[in-house]
N, C-alpha and C positions, 0 to 999 in steps of 0.2 A: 480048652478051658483050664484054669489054674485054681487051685481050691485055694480060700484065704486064711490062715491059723494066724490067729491074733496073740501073740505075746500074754501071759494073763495080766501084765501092769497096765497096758492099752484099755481094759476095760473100764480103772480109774480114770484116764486119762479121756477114755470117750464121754465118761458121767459126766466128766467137768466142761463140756464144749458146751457154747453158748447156744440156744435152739437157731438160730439164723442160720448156724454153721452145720448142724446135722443135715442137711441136706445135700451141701455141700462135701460132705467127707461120705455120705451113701454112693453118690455118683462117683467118687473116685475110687470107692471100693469094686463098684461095677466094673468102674477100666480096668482094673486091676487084675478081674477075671481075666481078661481078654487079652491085654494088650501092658502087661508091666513092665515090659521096655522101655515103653513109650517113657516113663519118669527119668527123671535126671539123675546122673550120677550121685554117690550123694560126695565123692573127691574129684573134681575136674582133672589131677594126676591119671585118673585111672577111669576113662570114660566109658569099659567095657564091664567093669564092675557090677556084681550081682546084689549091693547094700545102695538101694536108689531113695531117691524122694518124690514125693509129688503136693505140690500146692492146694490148697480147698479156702474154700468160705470167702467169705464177704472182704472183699483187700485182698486176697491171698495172704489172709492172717494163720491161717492155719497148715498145720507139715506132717505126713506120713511117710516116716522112715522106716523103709520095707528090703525084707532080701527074698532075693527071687531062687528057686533052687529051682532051675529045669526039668534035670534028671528025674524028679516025682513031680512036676509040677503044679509047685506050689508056691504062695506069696507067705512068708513069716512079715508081718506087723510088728515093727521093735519097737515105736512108739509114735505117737500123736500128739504131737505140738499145735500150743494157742499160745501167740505174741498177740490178739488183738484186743 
């Protein structure tokens, strides 16, 4: 399991999601425990890359750009994007 440390700007940036989407960005947090792999690159140049993304909310209007550190097992949260 991977602990998640949120960047302290993310915390504005999660104030600002619309309620539709906080559900959506809860359950990606969960995968994120688990499985942070699993996100996409966030430069298709470098698809082994430890700085990923993953989609949430309603459209997949919403983006969590995260770095994965193995070595201590952990997810850094750099930020939380809403295009919707």
């Amino acid at each position: 399991m991977y602990r998640i440390v949120p960047d302290p700007e993310t915390f504005d940036q999660v104030a600002a999601l619309p309620l539709d989407a906080l559900e959506g960005y809860a359950e990606v947090l969960s995968f994120l425990e688990l499985t942070p792999w699993a996100g996409h690159p966030q430069h298709v140049d470098n698809p082994e890359g430890a700085v990923r993304y993953w989609l949430f909310g309603p459209d997949s209007a919403g983006q969590i750009v995260y770095l994965v550190l193995e070595n201590v097992r952990e997810v850094h949260v750099l930020r939380v994007l809403w295009i919707g």
